[in-house]
C-alpha positions as CSV (number, residue, x, y, z in Angstrom):
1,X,34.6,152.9,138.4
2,X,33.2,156.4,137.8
3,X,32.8,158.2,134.5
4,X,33.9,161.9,134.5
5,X,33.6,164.0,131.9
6,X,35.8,166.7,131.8
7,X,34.4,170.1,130.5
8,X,36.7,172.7,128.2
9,X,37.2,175.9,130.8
10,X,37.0,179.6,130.3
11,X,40.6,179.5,128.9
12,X,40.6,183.6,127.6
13,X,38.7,186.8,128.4
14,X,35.6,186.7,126.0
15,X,36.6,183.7,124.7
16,X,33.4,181.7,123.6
17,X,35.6,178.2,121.7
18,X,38.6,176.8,121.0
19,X,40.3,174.8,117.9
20,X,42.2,171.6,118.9
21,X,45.3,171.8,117.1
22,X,46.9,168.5,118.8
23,X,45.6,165.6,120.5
24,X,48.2,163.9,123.1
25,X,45.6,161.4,123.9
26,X,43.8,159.0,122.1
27,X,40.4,156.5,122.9
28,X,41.9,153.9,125.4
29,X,44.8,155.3,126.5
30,X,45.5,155.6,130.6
31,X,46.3,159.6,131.3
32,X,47.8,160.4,134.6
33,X,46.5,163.4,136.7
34,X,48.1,166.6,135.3
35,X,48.8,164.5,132.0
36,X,48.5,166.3,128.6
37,X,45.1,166.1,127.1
38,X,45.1,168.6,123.8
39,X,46.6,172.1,122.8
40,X,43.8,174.5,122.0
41,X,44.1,177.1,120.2
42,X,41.8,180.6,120.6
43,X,42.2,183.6,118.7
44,X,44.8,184.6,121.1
45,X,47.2,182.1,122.1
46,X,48.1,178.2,122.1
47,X,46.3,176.7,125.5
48,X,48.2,173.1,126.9
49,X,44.8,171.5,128.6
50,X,45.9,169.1,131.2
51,X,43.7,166.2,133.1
52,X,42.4,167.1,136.6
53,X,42.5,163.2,137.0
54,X,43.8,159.9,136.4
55,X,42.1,157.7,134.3
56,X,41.2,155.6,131.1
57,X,40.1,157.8,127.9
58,X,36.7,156.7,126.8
59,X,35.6,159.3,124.6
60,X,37.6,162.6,122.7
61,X,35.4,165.8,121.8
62,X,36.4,165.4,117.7
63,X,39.7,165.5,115.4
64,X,42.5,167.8,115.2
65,X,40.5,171.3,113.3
66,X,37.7,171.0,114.7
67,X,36.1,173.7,117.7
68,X,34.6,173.2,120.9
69,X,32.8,175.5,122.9
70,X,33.6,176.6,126.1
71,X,32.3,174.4,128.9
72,X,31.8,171.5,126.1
73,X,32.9,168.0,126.4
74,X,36.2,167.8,125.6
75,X,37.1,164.4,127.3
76,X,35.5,161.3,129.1
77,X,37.5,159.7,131.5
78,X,37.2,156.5,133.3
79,X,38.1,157.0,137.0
80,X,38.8,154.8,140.1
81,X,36.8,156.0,142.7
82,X,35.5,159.6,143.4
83,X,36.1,162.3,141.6
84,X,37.3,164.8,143.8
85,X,35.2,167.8,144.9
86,X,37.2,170.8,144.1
87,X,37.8,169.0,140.3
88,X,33.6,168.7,140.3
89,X,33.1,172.3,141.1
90,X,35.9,173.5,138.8
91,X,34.3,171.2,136.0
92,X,30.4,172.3,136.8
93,X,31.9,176.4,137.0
94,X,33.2,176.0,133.5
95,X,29.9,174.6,132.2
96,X,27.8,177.2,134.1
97,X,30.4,180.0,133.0
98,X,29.8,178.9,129.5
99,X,25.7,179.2,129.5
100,X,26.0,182.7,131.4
101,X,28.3,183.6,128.3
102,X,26.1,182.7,125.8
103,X,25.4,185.5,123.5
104,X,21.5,186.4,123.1
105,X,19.7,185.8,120.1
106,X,19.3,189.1,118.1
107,X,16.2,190.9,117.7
108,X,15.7,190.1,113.7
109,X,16.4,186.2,115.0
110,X,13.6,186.0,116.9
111,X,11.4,187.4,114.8
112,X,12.4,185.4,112.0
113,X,11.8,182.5,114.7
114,X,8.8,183.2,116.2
115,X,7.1,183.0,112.5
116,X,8.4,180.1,111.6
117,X,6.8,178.8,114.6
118,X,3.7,180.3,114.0
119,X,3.4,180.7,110.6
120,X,0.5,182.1,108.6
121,X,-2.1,179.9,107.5
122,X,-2.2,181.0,104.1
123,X,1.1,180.4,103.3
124,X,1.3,176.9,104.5
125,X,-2.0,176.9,101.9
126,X,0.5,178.0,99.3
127,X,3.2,175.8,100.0
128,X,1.4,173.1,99.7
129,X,0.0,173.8,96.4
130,X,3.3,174.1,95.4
131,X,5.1,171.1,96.9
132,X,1.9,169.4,95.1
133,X,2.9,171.3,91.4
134,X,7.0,170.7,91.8
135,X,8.3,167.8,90.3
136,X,11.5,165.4,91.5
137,X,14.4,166.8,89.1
138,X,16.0,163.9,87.6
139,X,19.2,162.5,89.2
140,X,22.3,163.7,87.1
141,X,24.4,160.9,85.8
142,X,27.7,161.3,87.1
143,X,30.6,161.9,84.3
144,X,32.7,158.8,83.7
145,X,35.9,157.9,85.1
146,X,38.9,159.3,82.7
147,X,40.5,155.7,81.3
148,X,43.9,155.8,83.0
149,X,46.5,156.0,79.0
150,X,49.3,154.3,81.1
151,X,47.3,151.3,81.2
152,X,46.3,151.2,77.6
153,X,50.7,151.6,76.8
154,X,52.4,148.3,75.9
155,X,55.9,148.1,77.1
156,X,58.2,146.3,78.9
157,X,58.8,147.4,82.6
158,X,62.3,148.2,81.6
159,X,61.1,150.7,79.1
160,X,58.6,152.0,81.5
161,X,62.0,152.3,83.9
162,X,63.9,154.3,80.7
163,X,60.9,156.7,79.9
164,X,60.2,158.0,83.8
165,X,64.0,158.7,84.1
166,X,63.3,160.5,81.1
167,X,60.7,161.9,82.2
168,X,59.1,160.8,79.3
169,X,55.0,160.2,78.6
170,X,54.6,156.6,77.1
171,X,51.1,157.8,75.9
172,X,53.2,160.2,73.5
173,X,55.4,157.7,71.9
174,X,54.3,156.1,68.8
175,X,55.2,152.5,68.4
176,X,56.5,151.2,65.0
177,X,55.5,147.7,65.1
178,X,52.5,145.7,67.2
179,X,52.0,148.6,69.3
180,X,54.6,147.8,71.4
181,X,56.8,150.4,72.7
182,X,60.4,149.4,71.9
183,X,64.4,151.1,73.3
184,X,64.2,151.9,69.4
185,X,60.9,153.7,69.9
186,X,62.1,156.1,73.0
187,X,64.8,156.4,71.0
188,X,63.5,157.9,67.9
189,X,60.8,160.2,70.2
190,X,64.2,161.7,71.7
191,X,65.4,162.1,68.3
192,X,62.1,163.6,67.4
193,X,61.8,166.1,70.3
194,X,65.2,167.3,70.8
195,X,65.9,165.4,74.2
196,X,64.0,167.9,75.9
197,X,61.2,166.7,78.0
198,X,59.1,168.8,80.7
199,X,60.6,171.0,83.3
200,X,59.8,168.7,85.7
201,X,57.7,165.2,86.3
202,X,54.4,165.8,87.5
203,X,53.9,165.6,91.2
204,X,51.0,163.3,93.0
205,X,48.0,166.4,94.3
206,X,47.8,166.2,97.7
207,X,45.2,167.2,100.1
208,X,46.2,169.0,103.7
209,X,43.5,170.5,106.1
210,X,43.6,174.3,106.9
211,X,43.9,174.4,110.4
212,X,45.1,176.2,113.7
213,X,47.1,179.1,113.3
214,X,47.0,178.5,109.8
215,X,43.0,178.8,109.9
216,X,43.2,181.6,112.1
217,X,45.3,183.6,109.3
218,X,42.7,182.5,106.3
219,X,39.9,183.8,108.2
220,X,41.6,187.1,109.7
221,X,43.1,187.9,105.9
222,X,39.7,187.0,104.5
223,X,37.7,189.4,107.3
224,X,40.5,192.1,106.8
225,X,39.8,192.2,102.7
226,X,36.3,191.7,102.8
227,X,35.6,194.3,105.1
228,X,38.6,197.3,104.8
229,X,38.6,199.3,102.0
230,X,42.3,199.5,101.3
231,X,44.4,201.8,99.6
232,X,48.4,201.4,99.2
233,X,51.0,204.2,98.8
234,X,54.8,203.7,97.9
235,X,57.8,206.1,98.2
236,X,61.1,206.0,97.2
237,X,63.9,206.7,100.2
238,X,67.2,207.1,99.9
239,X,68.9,205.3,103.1
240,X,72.6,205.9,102.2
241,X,73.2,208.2,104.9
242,X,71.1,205.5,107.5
243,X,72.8,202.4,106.1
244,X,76.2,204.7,107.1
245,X,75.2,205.3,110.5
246,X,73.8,202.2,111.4
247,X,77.5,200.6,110.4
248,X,79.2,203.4,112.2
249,X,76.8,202.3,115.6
250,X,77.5,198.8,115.2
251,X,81.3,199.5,114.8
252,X,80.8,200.8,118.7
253,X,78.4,198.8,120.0
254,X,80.2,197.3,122.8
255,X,78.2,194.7,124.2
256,X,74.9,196.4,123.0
257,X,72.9,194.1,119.9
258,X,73.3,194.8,116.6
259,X,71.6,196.9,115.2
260,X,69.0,195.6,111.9
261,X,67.6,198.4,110.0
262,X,64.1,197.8,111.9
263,X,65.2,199.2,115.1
264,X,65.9,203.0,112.8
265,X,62.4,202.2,110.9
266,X,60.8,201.9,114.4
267,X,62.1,205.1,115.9
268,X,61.4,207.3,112.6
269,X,57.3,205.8,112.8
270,X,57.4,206.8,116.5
271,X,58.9,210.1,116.3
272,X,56.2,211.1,112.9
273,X,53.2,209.7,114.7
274,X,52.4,212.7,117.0
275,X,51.4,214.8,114.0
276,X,49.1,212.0,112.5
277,X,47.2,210.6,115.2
278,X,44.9,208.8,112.5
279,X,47.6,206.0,111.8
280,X,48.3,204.7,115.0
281,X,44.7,203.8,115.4
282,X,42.1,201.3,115.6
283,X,38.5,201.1,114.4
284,X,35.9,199.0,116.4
285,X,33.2,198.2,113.0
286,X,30.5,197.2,115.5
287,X,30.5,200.2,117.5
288,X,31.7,202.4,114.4
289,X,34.5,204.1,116.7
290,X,37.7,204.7,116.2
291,X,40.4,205.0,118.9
292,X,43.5,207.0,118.4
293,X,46.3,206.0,120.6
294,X,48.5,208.1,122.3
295,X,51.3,205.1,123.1
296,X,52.6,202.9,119.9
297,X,52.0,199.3,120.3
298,X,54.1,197.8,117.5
299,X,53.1,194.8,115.6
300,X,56.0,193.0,113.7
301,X,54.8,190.5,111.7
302,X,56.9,187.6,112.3
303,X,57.1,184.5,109.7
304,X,57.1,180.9,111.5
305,X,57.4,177.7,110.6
306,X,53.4,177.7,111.2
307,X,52.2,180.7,109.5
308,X,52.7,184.5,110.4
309,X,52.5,185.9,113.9
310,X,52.2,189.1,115.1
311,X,54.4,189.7,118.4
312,X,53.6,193.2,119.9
313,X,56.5,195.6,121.2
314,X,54.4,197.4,123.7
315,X,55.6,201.1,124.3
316,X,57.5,201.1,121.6
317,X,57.6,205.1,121.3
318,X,59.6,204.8,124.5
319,X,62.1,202.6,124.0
320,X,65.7,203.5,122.5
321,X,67.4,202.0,119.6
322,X,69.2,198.7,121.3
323,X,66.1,198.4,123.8
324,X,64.3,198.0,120.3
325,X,66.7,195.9,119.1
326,X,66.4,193.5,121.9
327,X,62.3,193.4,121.7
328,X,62.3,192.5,118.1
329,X,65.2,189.3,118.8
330,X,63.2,188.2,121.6
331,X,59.4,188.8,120.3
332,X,60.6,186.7,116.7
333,X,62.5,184.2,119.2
334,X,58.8,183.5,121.1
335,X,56.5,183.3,118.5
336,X,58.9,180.9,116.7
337,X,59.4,178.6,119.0
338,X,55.9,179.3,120.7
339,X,56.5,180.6,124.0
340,X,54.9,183.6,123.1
341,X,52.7,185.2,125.6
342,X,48.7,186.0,124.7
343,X,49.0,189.4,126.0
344,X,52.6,189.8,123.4
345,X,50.3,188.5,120.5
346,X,47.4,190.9,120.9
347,X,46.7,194.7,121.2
348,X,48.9,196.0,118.8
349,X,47.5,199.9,117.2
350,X,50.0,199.7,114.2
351,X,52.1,196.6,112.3
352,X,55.1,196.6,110.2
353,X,56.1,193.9,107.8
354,X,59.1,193.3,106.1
355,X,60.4,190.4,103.9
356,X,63.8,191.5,104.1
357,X,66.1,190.8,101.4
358,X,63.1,189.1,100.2
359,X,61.1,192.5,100.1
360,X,60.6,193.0,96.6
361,X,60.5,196.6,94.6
362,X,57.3,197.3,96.4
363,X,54.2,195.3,98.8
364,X,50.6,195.8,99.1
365,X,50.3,194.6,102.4
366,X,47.2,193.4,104.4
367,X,45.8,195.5,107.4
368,X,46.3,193.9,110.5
369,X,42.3,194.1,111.3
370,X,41.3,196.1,113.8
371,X,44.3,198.2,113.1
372,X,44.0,201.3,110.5
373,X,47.6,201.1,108.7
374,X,50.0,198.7,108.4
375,X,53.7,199.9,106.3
376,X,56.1,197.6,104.7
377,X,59.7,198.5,103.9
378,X,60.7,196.8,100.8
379,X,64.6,195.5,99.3
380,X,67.3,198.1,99.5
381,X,68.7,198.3,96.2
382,X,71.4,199.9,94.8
383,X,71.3,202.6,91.6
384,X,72.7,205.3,90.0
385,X,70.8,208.7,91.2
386,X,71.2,212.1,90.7
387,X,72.8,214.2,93.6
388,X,73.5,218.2,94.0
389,X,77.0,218.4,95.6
390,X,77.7,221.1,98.2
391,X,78.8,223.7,95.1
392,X,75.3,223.2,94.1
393,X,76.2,221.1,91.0
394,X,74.4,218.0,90.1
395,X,76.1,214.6,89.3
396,X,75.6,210.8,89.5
397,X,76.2,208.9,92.8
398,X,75.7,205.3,93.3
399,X,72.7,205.3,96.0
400,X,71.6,202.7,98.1
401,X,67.7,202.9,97.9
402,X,64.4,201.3,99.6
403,X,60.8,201.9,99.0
404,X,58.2,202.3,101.2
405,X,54.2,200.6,101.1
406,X,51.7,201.8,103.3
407,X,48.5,200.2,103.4
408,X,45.4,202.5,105.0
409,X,42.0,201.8,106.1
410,X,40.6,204.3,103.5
411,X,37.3,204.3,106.1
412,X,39.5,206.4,108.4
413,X,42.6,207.7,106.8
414,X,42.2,209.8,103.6
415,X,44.9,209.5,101.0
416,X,46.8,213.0,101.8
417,X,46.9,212.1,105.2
418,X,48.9,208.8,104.4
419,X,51.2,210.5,101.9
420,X,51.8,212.9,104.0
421,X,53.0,210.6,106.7
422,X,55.2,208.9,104.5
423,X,56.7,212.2,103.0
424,X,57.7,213.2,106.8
425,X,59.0,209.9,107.3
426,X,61.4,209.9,104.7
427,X,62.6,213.2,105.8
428,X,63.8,211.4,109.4
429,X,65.0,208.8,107.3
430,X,66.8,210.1,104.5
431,X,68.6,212.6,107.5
432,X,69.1,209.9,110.4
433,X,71.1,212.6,113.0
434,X,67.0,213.9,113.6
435,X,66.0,210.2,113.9
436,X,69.1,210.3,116.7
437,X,68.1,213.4,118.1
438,X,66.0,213.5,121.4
């Protein structure tokens, strides 16, 4: 018997650890070669890491949540015989791979290191005149345990039975006689109160770990607001005239998708970009640079049963209306049941997010960090609205109407530059034959 431990490998491009998000093995279970070990999970996609080898499971790298680095541990197997060579040099490559990536200390860190290591001798003088002068604080007596009232209520169990159908506190009833809670005393508390008891019984708290994809969004969201300055601007758009032309395409669509609204929004954000080349960008904070991009990568922030993903149309600026059409059914399709690529989760230079019929009057979304801009169409309502007819004459019309959010990175777009987007966008939206046009 041979013991081989099985080192994570370089599983993404600058990719230093990993979260396990499942574990298909446990301690004393027998794996066969090419048997699933653990999905990891990087800031790019969801890895499968199989077993080079057959064996018994002596030893997992931690629980489900937590990270190993690249070229750690992540399993020790217990093989018959040798490992073979090709598996050794694979499994040393990964270890060596991991020490070459290793990021160097900065310059302030070793500084701060070297004089902890060689510190001056008058301070060590100081701080041990005043270790000598501090005294122990005293140990805090912890705050007793609340009495539980339920316990301290007298009543039969049937009476217990009645007042949690009720939904009843027994700890609110008075009892007439002995203190014990008596039919007759739920009776005359329902009298009392009006038979109305609380919305609903209270619920047992329950505790559930933040991790995987769900981690990955608290800690993008939380860098994104803690470092973007943002700033959010809403517009009102008529899309009477687009709702009417996107029925009259799907009325001849032959064997060509239907068409959502998105697939209009898309092509009206593509076809305004050109003239404000400071949306469609990304800013790198390290290297204070941003780049503009020439070719619309389009994030579409997609809701899964595990948190929000972003699929990425790639070339979106490109594509026509049922080609867009097809991207966005496919993209939501992948990250939902996730078979989503990491190259179709990554590298998007603007996002969109929409609730749908869920959209509210109007979002403040979050910028999809290290993106510039991200805009949210919101509900299409209908309303009454004011309208000049073709003999110039105003009168009421019932509208169909949808705002627009855009949320800037006020670091790199100014306020006039994103109104001004939006004002040209609703121009190709509220006249869709120019969204049409090539």
């Amino acid at each position: 018997m041979a013991k081989f431990t099985f080192n994570l490998p370089d599983i993404g491009e600058g990719i230093a650890e990993a979260e396990i998000v499942a574990w298909h093995v446990k301690v004393g279970d027998t794996i066969e070669e090419d048997g699933q070990l653990a999905d990891m999970m990087t800031d790019k996609a969801t890895v499968e890491m199989e077993s080079p080898v057959a064996g018994k499971v002596l030893e997992v790298a931690g629980e489900v949540g937590d990270t190993v680095a690249i070229g750690g541990m992540l399993v020790v197997i217990e093989v018959e015989g040798e490992v073979p060579e090709d598996v050794l040099e694979e499994n040393e490559a990964a270890a060596e791979a991991a020490e070459d990536t290793a990021p160097a200390p900065k310059a302030d860190e070793v500084e701060e290191r070297i004089e902890v290591e060689n510190p001056d001798p008058s301070d060590q003088e100081d701080a041990a005149e005043a270790a000598r002068e501090e005294k122990p604080l005293p140990t805090p007596t912890p705050a007793p345990e609340p009495e539980s009232t339920e316990a301290k209520v007298l009543a039969s169990p049937v009476v217990r039975k009645r007042a949690k159908d009720l939904g009843i506190d027994l700890s609110q009833v008075k009892p007439r006689e002995d203190g014990r809670i008596r039919h007759a005393d739920l009776d005359a508390y329902i009298s009392y109160t009006g038979g109305f008891s609380g919305a609903a019984p209270a619920r047992s708290d329950e505790q559930i770990r933040v991790i995987g994809l769900r981690k990955r969004i608290a800690e993008n969201m939380a860098a994104a607001k803690r470092s973007i300055p943002h700033f959010t601007y809403v517009e009102e758009c008529d899309v009477t005239e687009l709702e009417r032309t996107r029925a009259q395409l799907n009325e001849n669509r032959g064997d060509r998708p239907k068409l959502t609204m998105l697939p209009l929004l898309i092509t009206a954000i593509c076809k305004t970009l050109p003239d404000f080349p400071m949306i469609n960008a990304r800013y790198d904070d390290e290297a204070k640079v941003v780049t503009r991009h020439g070719a619309v990568h389009l994030g579409m922030a997609t809701m899964t049963d595990n948190g929000l993903m972003v699929p990425v149309i790639r070339d979106a600026q490109g594509k026509n209306l049922y080609q867009l059409a097809n991207e966005i059914v496919r993209l939501a399709e992948a990250a939902r049941d996730g078979s989503a690529k990491s190259d179709e989760l990554s590298g998007s230079t603007l996002t969109v997010t929409s609730l749908g019929p869920l959209g509210g009057v109007a979002t403040t979304p979050v910028i999809n960090r290290p993106e510039v801009a991200i805009i949210g169409p919101n509900r299409i309502v209908e309303r009454p609205m004011f309208v000049t007819g073709p003999d110039g004459q105003e009168r009421i019309e019932k509208r169909k109407l949808m705002n627009i959010s855009i949320s800037c990175d006020h670091r790199v777009v100014d306020g006039y530059d994103a109104a001004a987007f939006v004002q040209e966008l609703k121009k190709l939206i509220e006249a869709p034959a120019r969204i049409l046009a090539g």
